[in-house]
C-alpha positions in Angstrom: -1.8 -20.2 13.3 -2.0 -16.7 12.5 -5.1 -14.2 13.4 -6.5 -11.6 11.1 -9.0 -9.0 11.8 -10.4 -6.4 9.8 -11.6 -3.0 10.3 -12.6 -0.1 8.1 -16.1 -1.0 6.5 -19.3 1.3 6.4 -21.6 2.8 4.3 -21.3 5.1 2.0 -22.5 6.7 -1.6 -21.7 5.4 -4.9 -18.6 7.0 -6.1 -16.7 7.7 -2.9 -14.2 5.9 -1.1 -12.8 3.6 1.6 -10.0 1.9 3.3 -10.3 -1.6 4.9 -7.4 -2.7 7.3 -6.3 -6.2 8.2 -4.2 -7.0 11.7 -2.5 -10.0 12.1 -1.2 -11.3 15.2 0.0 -14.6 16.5 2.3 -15.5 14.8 6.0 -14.5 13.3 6.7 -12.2 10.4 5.2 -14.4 7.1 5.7 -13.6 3.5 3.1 -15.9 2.4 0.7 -15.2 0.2 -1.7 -12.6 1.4 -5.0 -10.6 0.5 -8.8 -9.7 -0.1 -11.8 -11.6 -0.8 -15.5 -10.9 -0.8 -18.8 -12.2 -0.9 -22.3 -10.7 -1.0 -25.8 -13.0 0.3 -26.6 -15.4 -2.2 -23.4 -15.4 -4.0 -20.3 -17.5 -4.3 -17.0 -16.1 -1.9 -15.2 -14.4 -5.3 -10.9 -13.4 -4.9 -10.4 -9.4 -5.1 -6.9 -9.3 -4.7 -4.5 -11.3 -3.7 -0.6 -10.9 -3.6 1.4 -14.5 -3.9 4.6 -13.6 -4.7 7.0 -10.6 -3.5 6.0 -7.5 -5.2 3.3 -9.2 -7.4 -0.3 -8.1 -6.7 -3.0 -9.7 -8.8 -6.3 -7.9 -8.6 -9.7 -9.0 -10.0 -11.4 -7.7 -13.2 -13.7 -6.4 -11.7 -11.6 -3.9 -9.4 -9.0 -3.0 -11.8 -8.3 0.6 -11.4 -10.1 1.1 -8.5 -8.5 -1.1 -6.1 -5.1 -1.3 -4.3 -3.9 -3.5 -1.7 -0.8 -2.6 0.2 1.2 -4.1 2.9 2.9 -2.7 5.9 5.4 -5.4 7.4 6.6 -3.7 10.1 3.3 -3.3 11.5 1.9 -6.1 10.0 -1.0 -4.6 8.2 -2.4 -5.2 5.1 -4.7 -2.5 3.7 -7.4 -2.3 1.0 -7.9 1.1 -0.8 -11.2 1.4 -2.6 -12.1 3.9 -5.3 -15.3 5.0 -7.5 -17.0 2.5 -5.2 -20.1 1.2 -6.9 -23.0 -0.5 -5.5 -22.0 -3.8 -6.8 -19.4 -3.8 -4.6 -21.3 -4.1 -1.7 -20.3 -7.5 0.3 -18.7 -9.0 3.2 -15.1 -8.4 2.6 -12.6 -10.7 4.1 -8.9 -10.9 4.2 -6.9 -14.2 3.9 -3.3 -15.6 4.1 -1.9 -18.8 2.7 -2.8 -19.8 -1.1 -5.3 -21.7 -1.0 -6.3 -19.3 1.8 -5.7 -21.5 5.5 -6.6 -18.3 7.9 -9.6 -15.5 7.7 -10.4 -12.6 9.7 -14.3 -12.3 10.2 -15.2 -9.8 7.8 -16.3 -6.4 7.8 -19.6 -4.8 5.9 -18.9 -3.0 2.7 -22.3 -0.8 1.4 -22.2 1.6 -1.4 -25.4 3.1 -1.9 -27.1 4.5 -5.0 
């Protein structure tokens, strides 16, 4: 079973940017599917974006030109650039392997202020 654990959230102001890193450790180099969720209180755990094929990354509507996941295998990382953030994107952001999704980091806190 492999372990994921993200770092790179915080707060910042509407517009500006971030980068959330995932680590994954114990267990051999994968290629299985492999990428972002997110969920705010109240609110259903929604996909952001999620890669599950080779060179395929399918990002949500809602993140479309603002987000991009990439992957670093040799140090395997998987990173999640964020743009023009908006306060709507504020949320527990969590990153996930397998499809459906068997492993989870614990999250790390996303706030875009106003």
């Amino acid at each position: 079973q492999v372990q994921l654990v993200e770092s790179g959230g915080g707060s910042v102001q509407a517009g500006e940017s971030l980068r959330l890193s995932c680590a994954a450790s114990g267990s051999p180099f994968s290629m299985e599917p492999t990428g972002w969720y997110r969920q705010a209180p109240g609110k259903d755990r929604e996909l952001v974006a999620y890669r599950r094929s080779l060179g395929s990354t399918d990002y949500a509507d809602f993140v479309k030109g603002r987000f991009t996941m990439t992957e670093v295998n040799a140090k395997n990382m998987l990173y999640l650039q964020m743009s023009s953030l908006k306060p709507e994107d504020t949320a527990m952001y969590y990153c996930a392997r397998g499809d459906p999704p068997h492993s989870w980091g614990q999250g790390t806190q996303v706030t875009v202020s106003s």
